[in-house]
C-alpha positions as CSV (number, residue, x, y, z in Angstrom):
1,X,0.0,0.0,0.0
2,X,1.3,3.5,-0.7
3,X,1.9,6.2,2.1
4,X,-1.3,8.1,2.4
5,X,-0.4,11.6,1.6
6,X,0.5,14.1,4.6
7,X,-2.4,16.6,4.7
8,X,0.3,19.1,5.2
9,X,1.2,18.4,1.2
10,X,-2.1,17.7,0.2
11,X,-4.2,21.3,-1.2
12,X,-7.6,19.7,-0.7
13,X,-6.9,20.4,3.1
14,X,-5.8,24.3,3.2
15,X,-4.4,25.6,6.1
16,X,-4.4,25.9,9.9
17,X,-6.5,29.1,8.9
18,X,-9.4,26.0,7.3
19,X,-9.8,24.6,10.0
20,X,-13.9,24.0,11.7
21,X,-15.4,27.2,13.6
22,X,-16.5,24.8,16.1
23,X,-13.4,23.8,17.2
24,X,-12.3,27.5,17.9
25,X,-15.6,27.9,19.4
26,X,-15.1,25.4,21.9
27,X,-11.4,26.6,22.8
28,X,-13.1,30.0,23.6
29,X,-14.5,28.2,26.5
30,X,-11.0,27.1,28.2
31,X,-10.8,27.9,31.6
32,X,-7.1,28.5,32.8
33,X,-8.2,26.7,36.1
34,X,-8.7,23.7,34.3
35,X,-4.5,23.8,33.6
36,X,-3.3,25.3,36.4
37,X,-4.5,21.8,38.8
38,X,-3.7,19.3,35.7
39,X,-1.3,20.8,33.5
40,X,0.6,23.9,34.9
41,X,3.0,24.1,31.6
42,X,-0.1,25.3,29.8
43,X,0.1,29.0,30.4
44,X,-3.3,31.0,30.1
45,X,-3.8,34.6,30.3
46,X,-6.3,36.4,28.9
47,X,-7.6,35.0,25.9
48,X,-3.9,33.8,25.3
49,X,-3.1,29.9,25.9
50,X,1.0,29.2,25.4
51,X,1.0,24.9,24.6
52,X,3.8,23.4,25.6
53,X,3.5,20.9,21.7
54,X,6.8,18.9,20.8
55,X,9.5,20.5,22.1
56,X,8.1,24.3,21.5
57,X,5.4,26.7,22.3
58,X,2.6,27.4,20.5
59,X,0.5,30.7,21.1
60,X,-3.0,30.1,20.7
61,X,-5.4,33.1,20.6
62,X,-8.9,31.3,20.2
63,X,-11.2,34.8,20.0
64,X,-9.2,36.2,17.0
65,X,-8.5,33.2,15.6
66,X,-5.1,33.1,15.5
67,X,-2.0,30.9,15.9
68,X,1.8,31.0,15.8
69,X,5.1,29.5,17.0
70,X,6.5,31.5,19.9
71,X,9.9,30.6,19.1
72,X,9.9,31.8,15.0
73,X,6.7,33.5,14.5
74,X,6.2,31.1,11.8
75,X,2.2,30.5,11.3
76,X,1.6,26.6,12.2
77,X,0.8,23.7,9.5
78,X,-2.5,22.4,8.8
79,X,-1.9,19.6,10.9
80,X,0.3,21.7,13.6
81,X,-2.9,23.3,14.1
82,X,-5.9,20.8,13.9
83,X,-4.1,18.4,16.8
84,X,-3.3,21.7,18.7
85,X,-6.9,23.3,18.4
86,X,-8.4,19.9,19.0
87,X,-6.4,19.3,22.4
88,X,-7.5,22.3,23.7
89,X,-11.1,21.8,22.6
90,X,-11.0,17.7,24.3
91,X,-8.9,18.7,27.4
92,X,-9.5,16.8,30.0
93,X,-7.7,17.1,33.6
94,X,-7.1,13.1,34.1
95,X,-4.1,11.2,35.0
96,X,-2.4,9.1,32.7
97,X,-2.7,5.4,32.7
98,X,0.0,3.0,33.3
99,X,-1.2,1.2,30.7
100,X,0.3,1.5,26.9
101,X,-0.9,0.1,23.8
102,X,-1.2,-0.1,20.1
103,X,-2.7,2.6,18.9
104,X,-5.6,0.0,16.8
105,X,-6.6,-1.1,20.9
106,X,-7.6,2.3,21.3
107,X,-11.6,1.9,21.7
108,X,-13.3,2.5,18.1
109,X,-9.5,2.2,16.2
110,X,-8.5,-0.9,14.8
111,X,-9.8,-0.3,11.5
112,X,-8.5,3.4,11.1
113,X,-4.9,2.7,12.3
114,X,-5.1,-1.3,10.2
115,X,-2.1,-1.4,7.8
116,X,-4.7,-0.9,5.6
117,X,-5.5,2.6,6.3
118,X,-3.6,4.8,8.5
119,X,-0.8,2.9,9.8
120,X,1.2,5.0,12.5
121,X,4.4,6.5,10.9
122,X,7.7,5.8,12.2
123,X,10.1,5.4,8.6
124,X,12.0,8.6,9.8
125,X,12.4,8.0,13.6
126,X,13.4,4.4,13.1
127,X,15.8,5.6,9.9
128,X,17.2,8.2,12.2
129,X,18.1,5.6,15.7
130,X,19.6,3.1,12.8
131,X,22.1,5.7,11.3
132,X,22.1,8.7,12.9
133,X,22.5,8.0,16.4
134,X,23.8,10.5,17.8
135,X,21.1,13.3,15.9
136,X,18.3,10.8,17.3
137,X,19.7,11.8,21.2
138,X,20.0,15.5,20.1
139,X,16.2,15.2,19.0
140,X,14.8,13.7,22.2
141,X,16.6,16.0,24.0
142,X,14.3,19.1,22.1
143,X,11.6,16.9,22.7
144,X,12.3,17.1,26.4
145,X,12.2,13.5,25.8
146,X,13.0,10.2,28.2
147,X,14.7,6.9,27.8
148,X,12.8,4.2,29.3
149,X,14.2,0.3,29.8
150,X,12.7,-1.1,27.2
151,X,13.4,-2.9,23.7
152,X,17.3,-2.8,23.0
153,X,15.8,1.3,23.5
154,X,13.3,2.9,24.5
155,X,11.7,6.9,24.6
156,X,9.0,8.5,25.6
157,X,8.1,11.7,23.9
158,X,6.0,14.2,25.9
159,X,4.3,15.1,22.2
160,X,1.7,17.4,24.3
161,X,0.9,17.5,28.0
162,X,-0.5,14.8,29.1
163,X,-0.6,13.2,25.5
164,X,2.9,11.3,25.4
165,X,4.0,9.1,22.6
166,X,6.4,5.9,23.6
167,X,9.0,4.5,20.8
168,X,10.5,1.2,21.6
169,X,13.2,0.2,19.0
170,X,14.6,-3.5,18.0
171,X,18.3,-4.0,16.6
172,X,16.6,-6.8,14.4
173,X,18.9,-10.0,13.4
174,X,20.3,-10.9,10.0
175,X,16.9,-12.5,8.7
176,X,14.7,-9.4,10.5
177,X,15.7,-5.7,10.3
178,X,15.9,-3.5,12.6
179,X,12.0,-2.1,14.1
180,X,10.0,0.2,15.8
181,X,7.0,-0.4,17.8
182,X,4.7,2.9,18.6
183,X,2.7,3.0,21.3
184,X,0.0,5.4,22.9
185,X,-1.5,6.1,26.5
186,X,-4.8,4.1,27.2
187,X,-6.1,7.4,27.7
188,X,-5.1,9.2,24.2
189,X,-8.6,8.7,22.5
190,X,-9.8,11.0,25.4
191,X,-8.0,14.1,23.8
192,X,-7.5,12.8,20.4
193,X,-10.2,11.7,17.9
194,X,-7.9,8.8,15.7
195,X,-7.3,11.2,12.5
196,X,-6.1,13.7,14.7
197,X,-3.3,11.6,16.6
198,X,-2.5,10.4,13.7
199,X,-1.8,13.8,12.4
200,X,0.4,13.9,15.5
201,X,2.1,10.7,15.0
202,X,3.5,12.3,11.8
203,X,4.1,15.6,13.0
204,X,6.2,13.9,15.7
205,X,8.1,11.1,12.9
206,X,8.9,14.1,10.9
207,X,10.9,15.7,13.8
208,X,13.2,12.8,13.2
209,X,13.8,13.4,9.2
210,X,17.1,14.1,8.5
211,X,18.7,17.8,9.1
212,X,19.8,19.5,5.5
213,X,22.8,20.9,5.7
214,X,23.9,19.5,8.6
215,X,27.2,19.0,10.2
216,X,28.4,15.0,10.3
217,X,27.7,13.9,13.5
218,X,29.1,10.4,14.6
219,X,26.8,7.2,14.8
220,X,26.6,6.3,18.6
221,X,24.7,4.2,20.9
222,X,25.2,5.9,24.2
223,X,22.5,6.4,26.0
224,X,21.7,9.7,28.3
């Protein structure tokens, strides 16, 4: 099956600027109280919310409509947008579970995330731990990632607060190559809808692609 095209390169999806009047409608309604008990990275003041989202901060202005990276200014993709406006639409102040899973055992997703349909992306981040070591440790350091015990290594990714993404990778053997198995919190589908974390599961694979113009950097395994 080919790779389903990335919104962000399709036209028939526009913009962050396309995206549904209800779902800035329902961000209107955020109340900062909601963040400062579950998630006191979110900053709120006024009608300005500052999201903590893969490693940077997006400003959110839900009355006006408006959007942008506090670090460059730059205006956010389609998808940078739709899982951001989304979030904050679904939030929820829960705890996350201790359980992780495939994201097809999510309730109501076996058939969207099927191999068949929207399979969960991880050709950059896998390409990147196989050859470029040491740029995959620089990049989960930006993600304010974490290296968990698990697999022959293992990351979690605080994508968005309280919406991690975990990694576990496989060496492989000289019949099987090397893998990645991506896995979600039991409680993703509570903030999520499935097209929307899989928008996420790209934007965050993408993160991994390799950096033009970039200095060699030597093919490691040490761990931080």
């Amino acid at each position: 099956m080919a790779d389903i095209l990335s919104p962000d390169r399709n036209p028939a999806y526009g913009g962050w600027n396309t995206l549904p009047a209800s779902l800035w409608e329902s961000a209107q309604g955020l109340d900062g109280r909601l963040f400062a008990a579950a998630c006191p990275e979110i900053g709120v003041t006024g009608d300005t919310v500052r999201l903590p989202f893969l490693g940077k901060t997006l400003r959110v202005h839900p009355r006006d409509r408006e959007m942008a990276w506090e670090e460059t200014g730059r205006s956010p993709t389609f998808q940078e947008g739709l899982v951001a406006l989304t979030y904050l639409a679904n939030f929820k102040p829960i705890a996350l579970s201790e359980k992780w899973i495939p994201s097809a055992e999510l309730p109501g997703c076996r058939t969207f995330f099927s191999t068949r349909s929207h399979p969960p992306k991880v050709g950059a981040i896998l390409d990147c731990w196989e050859n470029r070591h040491a740029e995959f440790i620089d990049t989960v350091k930006q993600l304010n990632g974490r290296f968990i015990p698990a697999g022959d290594e293992g990351i979690d990714l605080p994508c968005l607060p309280l919406v991690p993404l975990r990694y576990i990778f496989y060496e492989g053997e000289p019949a099987l190559p090397p893998a990645a198995t991506l896995l979600v919190n039991a409680t993703a589908h509570l903030f999520l809808p499935p097209d929307v974390l899989w928008a996420l599961m790209n934007l965050t694979d993408e993160r991994f692609m390799e950096r033009a113009g970039k200095l060699s950097l030597p093919n490691t395994r040490e761990m931080i």
